[in-house]
PyMOL Python script that loads the backbone (N, CA, C, O; Angstrom):
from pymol import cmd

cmd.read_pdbstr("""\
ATOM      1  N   UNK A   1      -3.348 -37.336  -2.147  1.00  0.00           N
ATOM      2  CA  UNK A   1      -4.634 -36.838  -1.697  1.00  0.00           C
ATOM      3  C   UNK A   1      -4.859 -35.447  -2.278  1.00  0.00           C
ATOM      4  O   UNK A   1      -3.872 -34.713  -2.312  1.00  0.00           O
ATOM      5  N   UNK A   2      -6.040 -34.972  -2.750  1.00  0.00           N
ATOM      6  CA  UNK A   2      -6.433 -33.744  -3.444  1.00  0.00           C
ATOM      7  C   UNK A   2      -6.308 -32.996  -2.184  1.00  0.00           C
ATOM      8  O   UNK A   2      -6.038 -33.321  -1.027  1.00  0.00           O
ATOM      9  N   UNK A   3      -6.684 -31.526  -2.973  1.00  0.00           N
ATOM     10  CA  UNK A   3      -6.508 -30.541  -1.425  1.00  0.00           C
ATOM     11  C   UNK A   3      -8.008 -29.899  -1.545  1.00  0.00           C
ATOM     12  O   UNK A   3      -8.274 -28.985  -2.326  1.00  0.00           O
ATOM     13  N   UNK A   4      -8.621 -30.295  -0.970  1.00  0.00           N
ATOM     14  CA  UNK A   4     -10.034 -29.985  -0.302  1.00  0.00           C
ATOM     15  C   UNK A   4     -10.809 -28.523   0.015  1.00  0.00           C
ATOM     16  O   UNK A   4     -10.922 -28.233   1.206  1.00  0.00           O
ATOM     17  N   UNK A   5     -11.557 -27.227  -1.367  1.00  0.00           N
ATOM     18  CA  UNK A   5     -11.503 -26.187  -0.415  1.00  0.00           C
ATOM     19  C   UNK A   5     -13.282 -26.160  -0.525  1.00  0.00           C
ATOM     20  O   UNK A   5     -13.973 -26.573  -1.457  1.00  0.00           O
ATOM     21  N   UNK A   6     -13.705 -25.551   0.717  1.00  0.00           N
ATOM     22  CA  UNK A   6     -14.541 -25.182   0.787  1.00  0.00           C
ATOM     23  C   UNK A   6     -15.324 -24.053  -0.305  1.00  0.00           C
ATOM     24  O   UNK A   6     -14.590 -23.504  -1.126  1.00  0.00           O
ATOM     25  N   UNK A   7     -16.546 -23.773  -0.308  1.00  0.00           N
ATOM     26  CA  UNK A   7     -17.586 -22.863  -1.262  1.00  0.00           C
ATOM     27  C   UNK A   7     -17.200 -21.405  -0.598  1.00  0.00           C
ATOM     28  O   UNK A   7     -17.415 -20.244  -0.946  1.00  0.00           O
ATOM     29  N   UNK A   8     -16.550 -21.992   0.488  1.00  0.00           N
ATOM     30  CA  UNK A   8     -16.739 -19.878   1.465  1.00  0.00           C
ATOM     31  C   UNK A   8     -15.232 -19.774   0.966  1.00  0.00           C
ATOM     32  O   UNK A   8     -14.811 -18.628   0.808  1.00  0.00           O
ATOM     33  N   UNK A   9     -14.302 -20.909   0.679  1.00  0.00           N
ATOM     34  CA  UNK A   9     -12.931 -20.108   0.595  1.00  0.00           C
ATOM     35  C   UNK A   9     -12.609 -18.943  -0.208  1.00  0.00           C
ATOM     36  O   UNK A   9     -11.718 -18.217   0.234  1.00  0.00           O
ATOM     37  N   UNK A  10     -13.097 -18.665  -1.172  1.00  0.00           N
ATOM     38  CA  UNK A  10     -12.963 -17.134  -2.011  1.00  0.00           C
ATOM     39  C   UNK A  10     -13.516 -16.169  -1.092  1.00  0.00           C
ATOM     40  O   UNK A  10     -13.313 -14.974  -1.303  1.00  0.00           O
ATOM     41  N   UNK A  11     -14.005 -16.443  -0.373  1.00  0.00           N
ATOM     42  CA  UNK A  11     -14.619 -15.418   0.419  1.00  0.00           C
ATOM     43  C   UNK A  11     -13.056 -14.829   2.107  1.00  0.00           C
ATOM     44  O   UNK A  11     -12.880 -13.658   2.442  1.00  0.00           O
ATOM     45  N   UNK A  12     -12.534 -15.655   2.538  1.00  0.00           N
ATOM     46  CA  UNK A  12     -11.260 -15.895   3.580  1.00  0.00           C
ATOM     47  C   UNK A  12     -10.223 -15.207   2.983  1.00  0.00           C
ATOM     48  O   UNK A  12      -9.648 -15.565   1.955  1.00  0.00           O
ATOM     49  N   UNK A  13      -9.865 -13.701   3.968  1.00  0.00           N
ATOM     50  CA  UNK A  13      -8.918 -12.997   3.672  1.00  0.00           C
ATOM     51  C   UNK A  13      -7.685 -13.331   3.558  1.00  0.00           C
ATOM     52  O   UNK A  13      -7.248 -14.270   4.223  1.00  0.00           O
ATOM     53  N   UNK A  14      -6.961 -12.687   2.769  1.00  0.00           N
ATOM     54  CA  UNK A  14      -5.718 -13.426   2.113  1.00  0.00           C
ATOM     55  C   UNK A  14      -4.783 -12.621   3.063  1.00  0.00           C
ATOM     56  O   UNK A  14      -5.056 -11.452   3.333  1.00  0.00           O
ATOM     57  N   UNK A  15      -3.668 -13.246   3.579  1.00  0.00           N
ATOM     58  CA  UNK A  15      -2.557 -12.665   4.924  1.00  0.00           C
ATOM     59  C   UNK A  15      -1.837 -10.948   3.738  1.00  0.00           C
ATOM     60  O   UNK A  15      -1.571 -10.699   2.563  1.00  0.00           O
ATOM     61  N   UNK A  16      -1.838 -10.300   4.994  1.00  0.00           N
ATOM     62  CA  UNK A  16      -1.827  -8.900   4.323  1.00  0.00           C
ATOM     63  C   UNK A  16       0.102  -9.047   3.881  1.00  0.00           C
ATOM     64  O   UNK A  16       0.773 -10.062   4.071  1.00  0.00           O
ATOM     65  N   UNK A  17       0.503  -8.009   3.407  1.00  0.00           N
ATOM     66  CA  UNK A  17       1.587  -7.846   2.740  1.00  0.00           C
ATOM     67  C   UNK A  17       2.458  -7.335   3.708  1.00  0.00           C
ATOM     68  O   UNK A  17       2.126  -6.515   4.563  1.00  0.00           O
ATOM     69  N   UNK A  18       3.686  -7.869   3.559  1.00  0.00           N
ATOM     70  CA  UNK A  18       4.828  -7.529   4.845  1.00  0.00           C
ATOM     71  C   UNK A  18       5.187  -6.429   4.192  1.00  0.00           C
ATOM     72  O   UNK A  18       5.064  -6.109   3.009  1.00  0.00           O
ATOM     73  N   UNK A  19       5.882  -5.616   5.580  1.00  0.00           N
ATOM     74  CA  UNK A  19       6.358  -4.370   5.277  1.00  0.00           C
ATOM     75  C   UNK A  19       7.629  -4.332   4.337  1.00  0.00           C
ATOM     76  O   UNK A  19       7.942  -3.330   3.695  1.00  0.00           O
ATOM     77  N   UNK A  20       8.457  -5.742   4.318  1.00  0.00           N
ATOM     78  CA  UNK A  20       9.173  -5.955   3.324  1.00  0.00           C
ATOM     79  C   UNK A  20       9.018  -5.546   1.846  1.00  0.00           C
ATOM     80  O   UNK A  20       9.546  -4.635   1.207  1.00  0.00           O
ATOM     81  N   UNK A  21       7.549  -7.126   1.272  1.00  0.00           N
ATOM     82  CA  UNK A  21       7.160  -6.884  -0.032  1.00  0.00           C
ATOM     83  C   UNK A  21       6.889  -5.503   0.052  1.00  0.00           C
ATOM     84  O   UNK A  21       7.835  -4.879  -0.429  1.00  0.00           O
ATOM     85  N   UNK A  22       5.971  -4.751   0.471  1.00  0.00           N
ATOM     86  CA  UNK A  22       5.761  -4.028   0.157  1.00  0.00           C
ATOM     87  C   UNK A  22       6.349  -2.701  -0.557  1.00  0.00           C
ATOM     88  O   UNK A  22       6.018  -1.940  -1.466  1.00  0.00           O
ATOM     89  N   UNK A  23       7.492  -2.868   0.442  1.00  0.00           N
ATOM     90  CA  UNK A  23       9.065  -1.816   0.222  1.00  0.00           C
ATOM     91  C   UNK A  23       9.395  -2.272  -1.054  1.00  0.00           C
ATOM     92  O   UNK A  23       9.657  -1.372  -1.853  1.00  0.00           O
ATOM     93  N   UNK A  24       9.488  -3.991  -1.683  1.00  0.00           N
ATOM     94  CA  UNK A  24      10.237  -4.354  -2.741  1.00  0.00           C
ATOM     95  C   UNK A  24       9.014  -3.684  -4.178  1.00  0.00           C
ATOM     96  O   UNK A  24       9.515  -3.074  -5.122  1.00  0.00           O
ATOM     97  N   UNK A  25       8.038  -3.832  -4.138  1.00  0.00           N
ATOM     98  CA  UNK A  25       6.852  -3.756  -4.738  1.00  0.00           C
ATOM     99  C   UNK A  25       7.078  -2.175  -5.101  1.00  0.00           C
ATOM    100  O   UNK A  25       7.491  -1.784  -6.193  1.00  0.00           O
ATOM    101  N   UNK A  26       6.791  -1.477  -4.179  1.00  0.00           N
ATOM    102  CA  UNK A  26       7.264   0.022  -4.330  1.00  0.00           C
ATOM    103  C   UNK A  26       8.409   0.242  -5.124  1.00  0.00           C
ATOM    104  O   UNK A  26       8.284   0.852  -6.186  1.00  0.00           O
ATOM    105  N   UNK A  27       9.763  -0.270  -4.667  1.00  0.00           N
ATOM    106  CA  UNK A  27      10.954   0.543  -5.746  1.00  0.00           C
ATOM    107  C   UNK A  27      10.269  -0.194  -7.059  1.00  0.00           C
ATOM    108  O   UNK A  27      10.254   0.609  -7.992  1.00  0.00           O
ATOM    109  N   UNK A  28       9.722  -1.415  -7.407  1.00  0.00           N
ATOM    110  CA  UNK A  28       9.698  -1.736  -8.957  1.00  0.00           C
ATOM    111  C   UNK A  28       9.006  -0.853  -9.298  1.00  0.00           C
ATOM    112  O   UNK A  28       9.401  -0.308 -10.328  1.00  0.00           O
ATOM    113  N   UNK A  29       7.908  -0.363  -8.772  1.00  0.00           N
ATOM    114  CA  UNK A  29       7.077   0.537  -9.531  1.00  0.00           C
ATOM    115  C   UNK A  29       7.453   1.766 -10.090  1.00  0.00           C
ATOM    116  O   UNK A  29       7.016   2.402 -11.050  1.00  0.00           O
ATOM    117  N   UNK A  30       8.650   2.029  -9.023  1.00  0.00           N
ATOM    118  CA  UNK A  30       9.028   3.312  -9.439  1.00  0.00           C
ATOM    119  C   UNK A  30      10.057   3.148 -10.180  1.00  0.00           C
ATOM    120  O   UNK A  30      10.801   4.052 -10.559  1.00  0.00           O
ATOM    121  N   UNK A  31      10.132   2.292 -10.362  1.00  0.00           N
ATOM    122  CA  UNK A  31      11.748   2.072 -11.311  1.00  0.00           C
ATOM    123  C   UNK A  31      11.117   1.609 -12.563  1.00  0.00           C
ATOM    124  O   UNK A  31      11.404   2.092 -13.659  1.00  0.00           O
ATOM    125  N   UNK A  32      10.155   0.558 -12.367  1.00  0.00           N
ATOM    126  CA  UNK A  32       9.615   0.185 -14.107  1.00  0.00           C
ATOM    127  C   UNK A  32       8.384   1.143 -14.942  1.00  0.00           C
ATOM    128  O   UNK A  32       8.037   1.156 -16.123  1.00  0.00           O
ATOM    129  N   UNK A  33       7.944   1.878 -13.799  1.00  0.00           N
ATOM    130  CA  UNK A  33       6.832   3.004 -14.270  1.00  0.00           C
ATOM    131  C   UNK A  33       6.601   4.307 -13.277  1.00  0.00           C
ATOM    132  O   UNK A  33       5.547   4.936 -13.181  1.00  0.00           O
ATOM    133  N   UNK A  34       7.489   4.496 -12.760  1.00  0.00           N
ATOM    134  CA  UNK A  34       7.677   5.986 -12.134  1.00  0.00           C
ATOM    135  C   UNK A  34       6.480   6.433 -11.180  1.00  0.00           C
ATOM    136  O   UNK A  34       6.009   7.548 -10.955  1.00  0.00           O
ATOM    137  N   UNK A  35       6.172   5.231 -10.726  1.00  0.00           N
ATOM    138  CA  UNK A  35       4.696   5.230  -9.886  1.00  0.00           C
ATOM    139  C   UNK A  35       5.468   4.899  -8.492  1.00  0.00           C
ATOM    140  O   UNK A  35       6.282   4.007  -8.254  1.00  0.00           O
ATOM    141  N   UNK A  36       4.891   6.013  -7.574  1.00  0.00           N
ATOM    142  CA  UNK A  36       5.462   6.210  -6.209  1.00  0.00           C
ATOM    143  C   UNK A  36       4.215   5.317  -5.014  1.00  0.00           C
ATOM    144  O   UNK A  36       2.986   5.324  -4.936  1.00  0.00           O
ATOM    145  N   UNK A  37       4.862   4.911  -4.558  1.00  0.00           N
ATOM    146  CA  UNK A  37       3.876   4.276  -3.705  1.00  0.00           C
ATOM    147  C   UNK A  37       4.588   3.976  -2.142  1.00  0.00           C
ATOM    148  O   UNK A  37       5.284   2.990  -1.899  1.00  0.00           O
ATOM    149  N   UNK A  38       4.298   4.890  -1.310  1.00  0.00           N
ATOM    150  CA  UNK A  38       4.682   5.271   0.205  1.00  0.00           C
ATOM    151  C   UNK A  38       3.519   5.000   1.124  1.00  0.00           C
ATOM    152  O   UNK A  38       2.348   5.304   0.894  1.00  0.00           O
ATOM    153  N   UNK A  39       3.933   4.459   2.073  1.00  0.00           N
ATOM    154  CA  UNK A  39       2.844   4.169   3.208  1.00  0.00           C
ATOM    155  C   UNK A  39       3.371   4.779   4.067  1.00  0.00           C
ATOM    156  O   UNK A  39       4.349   4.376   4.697  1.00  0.00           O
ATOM    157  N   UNK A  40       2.520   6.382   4.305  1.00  0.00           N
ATOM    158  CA  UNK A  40       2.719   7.265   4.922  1.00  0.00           C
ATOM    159  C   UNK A  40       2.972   7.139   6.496  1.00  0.00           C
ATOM    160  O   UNK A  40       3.584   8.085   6.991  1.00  0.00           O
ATOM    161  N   UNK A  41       2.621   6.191   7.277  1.00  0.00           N
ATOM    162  CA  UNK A  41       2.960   5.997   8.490  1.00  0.00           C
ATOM    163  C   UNK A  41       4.814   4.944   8.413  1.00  0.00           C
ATOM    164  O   UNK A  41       5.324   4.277   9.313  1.00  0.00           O
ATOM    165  N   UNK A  42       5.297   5.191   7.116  1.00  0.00           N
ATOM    166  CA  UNK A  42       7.019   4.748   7.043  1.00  0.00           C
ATOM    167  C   UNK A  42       7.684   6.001   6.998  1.00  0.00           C
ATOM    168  O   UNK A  42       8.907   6.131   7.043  1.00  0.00           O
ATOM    169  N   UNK A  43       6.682   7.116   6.889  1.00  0.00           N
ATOM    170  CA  UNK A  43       7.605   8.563   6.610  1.00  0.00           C
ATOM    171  C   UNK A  43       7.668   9.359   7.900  1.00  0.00           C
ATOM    172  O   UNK A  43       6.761  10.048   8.366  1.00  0.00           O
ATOM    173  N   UNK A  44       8.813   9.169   8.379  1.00  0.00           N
ATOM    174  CA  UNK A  44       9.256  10.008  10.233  1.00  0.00           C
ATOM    175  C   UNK A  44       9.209  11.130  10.158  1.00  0.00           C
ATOM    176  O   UNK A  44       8.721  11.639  11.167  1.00  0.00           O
ATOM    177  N   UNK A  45       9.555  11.946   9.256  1.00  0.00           N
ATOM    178  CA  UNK A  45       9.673  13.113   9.158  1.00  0.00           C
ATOM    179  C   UNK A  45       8.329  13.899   9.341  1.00  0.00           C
ATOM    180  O   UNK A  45       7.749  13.666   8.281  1.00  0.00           O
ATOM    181  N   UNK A  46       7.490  14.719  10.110  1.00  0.00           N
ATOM    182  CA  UNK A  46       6.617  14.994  10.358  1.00  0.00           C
ATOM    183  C   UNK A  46       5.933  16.312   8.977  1.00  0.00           C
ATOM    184  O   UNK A  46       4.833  16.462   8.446  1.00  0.00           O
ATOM    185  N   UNK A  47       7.334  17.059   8.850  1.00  0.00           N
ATOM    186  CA  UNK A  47       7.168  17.937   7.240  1.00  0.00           C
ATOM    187  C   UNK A  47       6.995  17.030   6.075  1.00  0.00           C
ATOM    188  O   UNK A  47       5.981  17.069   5.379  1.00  0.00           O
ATOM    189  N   UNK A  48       8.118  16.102   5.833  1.00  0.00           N
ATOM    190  CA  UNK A  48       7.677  15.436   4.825  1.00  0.00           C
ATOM    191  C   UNK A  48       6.451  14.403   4.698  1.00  0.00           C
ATOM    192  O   UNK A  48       6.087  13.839   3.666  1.00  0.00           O
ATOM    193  N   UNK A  49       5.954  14.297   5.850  1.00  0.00           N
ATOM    194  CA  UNK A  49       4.937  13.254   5.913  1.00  0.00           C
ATOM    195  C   UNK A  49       3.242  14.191   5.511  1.00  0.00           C
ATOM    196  O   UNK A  49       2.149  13.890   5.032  1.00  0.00           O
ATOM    197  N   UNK A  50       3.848  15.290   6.003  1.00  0.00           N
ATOM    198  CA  UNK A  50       2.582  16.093   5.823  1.00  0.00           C
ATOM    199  C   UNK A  50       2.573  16.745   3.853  1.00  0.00           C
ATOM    200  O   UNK A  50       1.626  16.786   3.067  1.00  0.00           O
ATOM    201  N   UNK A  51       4.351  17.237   3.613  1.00  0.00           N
ATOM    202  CA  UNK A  51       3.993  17.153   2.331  1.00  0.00           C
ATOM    203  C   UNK A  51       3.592  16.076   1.602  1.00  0.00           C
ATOM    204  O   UNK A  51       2.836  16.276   0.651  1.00  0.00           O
ATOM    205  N   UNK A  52       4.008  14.797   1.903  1.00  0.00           N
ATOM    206  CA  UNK A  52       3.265  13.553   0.960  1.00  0.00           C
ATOM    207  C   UNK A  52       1.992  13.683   0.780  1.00  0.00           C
ATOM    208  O   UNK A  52       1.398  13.668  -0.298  1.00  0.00           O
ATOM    209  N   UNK A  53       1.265  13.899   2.530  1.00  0.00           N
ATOM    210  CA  UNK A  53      -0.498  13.971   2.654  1.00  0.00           C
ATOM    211  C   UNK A  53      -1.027  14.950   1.200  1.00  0.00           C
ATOM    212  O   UNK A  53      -1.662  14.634   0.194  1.00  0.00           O
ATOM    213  N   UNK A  54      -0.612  15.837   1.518  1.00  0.00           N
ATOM    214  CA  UNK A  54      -0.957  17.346   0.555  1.00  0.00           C
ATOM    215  C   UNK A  54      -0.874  16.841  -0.887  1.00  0.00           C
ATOM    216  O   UNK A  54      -1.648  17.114  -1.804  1.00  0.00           O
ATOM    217  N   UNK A  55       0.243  16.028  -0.918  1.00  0.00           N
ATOM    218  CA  UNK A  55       0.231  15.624  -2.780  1.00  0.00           C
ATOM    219  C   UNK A  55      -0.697  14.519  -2.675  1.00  0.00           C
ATOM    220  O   UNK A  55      -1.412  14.650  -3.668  1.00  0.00           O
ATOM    221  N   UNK A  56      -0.888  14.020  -2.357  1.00  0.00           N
ATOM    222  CA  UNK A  56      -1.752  12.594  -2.056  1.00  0.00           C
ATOM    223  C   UNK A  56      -3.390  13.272  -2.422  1.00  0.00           C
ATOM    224  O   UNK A  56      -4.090  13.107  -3.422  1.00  0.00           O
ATOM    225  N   UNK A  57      -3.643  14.092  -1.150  1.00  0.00           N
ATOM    226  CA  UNK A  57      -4.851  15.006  -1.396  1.00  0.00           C
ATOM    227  C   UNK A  57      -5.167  15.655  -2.595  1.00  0.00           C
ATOM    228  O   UNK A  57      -6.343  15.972  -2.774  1.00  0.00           O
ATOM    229  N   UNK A  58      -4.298  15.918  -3.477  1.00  0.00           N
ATOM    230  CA  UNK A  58      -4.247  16.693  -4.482  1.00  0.00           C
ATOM    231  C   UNK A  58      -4.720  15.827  -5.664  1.00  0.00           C
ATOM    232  O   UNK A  58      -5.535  16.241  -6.489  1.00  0.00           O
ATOM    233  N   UNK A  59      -4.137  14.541  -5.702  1.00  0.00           N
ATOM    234  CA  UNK A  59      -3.703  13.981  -6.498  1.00  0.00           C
ATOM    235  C   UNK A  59      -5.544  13.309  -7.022  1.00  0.00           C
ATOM    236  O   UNK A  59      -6.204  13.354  -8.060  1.00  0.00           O
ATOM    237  N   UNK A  60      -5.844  12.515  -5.075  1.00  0.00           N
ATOM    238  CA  UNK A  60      -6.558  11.514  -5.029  1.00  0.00           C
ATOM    239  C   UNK A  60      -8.200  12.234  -4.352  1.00  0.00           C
ATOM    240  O   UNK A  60      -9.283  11.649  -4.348  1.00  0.00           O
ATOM    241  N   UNK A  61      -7.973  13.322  -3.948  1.00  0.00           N
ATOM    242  CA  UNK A  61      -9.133  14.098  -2.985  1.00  0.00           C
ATOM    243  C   UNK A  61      -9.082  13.444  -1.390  1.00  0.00           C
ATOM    244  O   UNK A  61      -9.133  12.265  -1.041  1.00  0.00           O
ATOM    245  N   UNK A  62      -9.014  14.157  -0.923  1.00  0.00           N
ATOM    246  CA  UNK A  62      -9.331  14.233   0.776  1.00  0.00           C
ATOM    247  C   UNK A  62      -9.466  12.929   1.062  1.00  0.00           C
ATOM    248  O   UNK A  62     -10.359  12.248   0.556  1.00  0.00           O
ATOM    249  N   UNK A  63      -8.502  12.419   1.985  1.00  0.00           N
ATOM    250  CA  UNK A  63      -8.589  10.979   2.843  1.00  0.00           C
ATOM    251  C   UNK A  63      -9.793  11.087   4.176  1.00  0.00           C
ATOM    252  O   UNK A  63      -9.796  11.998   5.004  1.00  0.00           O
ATOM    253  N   UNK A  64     -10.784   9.926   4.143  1.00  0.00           N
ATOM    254  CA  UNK A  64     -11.860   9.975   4.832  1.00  0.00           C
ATOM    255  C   UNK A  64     -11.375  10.963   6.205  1.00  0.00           C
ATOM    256  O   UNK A  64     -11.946  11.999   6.546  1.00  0.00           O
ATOM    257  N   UNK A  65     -10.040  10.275   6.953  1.00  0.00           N
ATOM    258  CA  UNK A  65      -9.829  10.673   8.474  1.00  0.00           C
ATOM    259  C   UNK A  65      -9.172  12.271   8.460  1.00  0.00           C
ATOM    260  O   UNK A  65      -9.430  12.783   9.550  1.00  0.00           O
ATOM    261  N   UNK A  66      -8.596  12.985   7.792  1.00  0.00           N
ATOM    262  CA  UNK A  66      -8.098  14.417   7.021  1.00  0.00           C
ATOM    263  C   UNK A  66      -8.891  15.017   8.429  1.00  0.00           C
ATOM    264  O   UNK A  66      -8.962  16.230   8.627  1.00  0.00           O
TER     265      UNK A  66
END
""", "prot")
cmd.dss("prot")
cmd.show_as("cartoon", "prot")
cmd.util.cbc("prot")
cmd.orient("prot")
């Protein structure tokens, strides 16, 4: 039997990314192209979380909630 999709399915959000991939996704980047990629609510440290913000800001301009 074929598998059947609807005209709206491109439109039906795709299940978001586990905190896993995400972690795995991150070291490749930084290992195959030196591209850092942190999801700032994984960083405990309240100094380092605020220096990430600051380079982030710098980098990308002011996050809407700042």
């Amino acid at each position: 039997m074929s598998d059947v999709q609807s005209q709206l399915a491109r439109h039906v959000a795709k299940p978001a990314t586990s905190d896993a991939a995400l972690k795995a996704m991150g070291a490749r980047a930084w290992e195959d192209q030196q591209t850092l990629v942190i999801r700032l609510s994984s960083v405990s440290d309240p100094v380092i979380r605020q220096m990430v913000r600051a380079v982030a800001d710098y980098v990308f301009g002011k996050h809407a909630d700042a």
